[in-house]
N, C-alpha and C positions, 0 to 999 in steps of 0.2 A: 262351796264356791267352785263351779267350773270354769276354767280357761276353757274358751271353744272356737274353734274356726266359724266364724259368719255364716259364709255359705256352706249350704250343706249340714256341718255337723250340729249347731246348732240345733237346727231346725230336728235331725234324730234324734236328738237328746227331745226337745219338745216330744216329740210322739213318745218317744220312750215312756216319759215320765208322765205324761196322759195316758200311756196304757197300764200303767202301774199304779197309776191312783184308781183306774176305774175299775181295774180285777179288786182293791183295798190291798194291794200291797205295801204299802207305802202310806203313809197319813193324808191329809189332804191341805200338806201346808204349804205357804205361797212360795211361788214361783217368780222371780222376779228375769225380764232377758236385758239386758242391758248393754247394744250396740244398736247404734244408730243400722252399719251395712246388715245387722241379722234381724234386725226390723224392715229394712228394704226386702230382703232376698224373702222372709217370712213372708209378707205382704204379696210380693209374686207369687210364693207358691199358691196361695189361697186366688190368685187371680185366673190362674191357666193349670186348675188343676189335672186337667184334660191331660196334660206333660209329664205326670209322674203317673210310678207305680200304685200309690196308696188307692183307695177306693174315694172320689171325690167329698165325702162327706169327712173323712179321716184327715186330708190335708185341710180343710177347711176349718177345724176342730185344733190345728196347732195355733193358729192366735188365739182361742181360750186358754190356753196352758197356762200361759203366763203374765205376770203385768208386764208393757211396756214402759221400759224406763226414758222418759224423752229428751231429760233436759240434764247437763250436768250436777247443776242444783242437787235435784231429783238423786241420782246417782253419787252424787257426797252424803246426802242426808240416809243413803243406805248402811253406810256406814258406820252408823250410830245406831243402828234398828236392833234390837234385841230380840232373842224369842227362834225359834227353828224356821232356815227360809232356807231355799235356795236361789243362788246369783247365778245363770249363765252370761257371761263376757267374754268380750275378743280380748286381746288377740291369743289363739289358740295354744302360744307357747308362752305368754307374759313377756312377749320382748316388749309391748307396748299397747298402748287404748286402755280402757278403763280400768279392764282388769288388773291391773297393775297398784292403783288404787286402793285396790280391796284388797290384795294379795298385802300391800303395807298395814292395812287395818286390823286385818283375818288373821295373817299367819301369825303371829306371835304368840295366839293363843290356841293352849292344846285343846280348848269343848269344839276346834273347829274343824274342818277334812278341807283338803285342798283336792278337786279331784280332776283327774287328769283324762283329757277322752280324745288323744291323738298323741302322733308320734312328737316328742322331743328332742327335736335337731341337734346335738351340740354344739356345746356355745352359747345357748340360748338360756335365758331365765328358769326358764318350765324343767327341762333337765339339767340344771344346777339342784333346783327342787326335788325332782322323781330319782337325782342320784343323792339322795342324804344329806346334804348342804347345810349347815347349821342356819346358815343366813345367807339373803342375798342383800344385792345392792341396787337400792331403789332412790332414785331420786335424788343420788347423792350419802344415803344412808345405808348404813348397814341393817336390815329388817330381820331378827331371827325368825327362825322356821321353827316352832313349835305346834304349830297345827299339825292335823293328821297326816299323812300323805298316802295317796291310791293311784290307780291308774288302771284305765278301762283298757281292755285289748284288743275288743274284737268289735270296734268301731272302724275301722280300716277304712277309708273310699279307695285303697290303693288297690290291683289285683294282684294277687300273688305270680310266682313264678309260675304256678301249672296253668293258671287262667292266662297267662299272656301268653306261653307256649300253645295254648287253645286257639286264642284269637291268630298268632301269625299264620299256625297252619291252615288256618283259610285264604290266603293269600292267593292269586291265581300266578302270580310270578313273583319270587324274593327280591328284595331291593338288593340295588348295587351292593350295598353295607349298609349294615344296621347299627345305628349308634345307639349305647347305651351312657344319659347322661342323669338319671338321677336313681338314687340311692346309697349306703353306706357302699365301702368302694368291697369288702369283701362278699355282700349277698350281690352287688352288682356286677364283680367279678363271677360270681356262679353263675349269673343268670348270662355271662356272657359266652359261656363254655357250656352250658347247657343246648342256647342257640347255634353255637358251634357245632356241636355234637350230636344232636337229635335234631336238625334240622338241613345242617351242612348248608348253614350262612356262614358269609363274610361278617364280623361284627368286631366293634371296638369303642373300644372308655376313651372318651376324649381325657386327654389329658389337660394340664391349668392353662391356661391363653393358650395351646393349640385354636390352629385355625385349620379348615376344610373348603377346600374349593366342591365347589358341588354343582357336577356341567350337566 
C-alpha cells in the first residue's frame, strides 16, 4: 500500500512500476490507483503529452499500469481482496481520502509493507507511521501498526539547496528580500545563510502571523 500525492507522484510511481514490470523486475501483479484527483491529473497527462518530459508513448502507457478504482464501493471491497496487489492512494501523508481506509484494513497485519514515497510533515498520520508508532488513530480508533513500514527517498519534486542556489543565480537583478517560507525551520535556516552568504541577498523566515508590506 502506497500513500501518494495525486498529482505528480502518483503518476511516478505508475511509470516506475511499469518500468519494473517490463525489465521483469518485479511480477506482474495488479496494480490497483485509487484517487478520484490521480485519475484526473493521470488522464491529463495522457491528453497533452506534448508537456512532459517522458517520450509520448511512455506517458500514454501510465493509464495501463494500473486499474482505476471508480467508485467507493469499488475501493471498500479492496479491502477484502486477498492475494499480492498493490494500492496507490491519496492522500500522500494519510492525513485523509482513501488511503486511510486501507491504512485501517492493512496495517494490522505484518504479510503487509505500508510504503512511503514522500516527505512526512509532522504531525501527520504518515510520520506517526515512518516514525515507529505502534498504532495510529483512525476514525476514532486506535489501529496498530503491525505492517511493514519503508519509505522511498529519492522521489523528491522538491529541489534541493544546490539546485535553488542554481536557479537564483540566474537572476538578472536580486529581489528586495528573499523569503524563505517552506521547509523544516533548521534545513531552511541553512538555506537561508547559504543565500546570505554565497549570494549576498537580503533574506528572511517569516516568522508565525508576521506580516509583510510589500511596495
Amino acid at each position: 500500500m502506497i500513500p501518494a500525492f495525486a498529482v505528480g507522484r502518483a503518476q511516478s510511481l505508475l511509470h516506475g512500476i511499469g518500468q519494473l514490470k517490463s525489465r521483469g523486475a518485479i511480477p506482474d501483479l495488479p496494480v490497483f490507483l485509487n484517487s478520484p484527483m490521480a485519475e484526473a491529473a493521470t488522464h491529463a497527462y495522457g491528453t497533452h503529452p506534448q508537456e512532459l518530459r517522458l517520450p509520448a508513448e511512455q506517458v500514454r502507457a501510465l493509464a495501463g499500469v494500473a486499474h482505476i478504482v471508480d467508485t467507493p464501493e469499488e475501493s471498500e471491497r479492496l479491502n477484502g481482496r486477498r492475494g499480492p496487489m498493490v494500492i496507490i492512494a491519496a492522500s500522500g501523508m494519510a492525513t485523509g481520502g482513501r488511503v486511510v481506509h486501507h491504512l485501517k484494513a492493512f496495517a494490522p497485519h505484518a504479510r503487509n509493507t505500508i510504503l512511503f514515497a514522500g516527505y512526512q510533515a509532522g504531525g501527520t498520520r504518515g510520520a506517526s507511521i515512518a516514525g515507529g508508532a505502534p498504532s495510529v488513530r483512525i476514525h476514532g480508533q486506535d489501529v496498530p501498526v503491525r505492517a511493514e513500514v519503508a519509505m522511498l527517498d529519492d522521489l523528491s519534486a522538491h529541489a534541493d539547496a544546490r539546485e535553488i542556489l542554481a536557479w537564483l543565480g540566474h537572476f538578472k537583478r536580486p529581489p528586495a528580500t528573499t523569503f524563505i517560507t517552506h521547509g523544516e525551520p533548521a534545513a531552511a535556516d541553512a538555506l537561508r545563510q547559504r543565500i546570505e552568504r554565497e549570494l549576498g541577498w537580503a533574506c528572511h523566515m517569516p516568522y508565525y502571523q508576521e506580516t509583510v508590506s510589500l511596495d
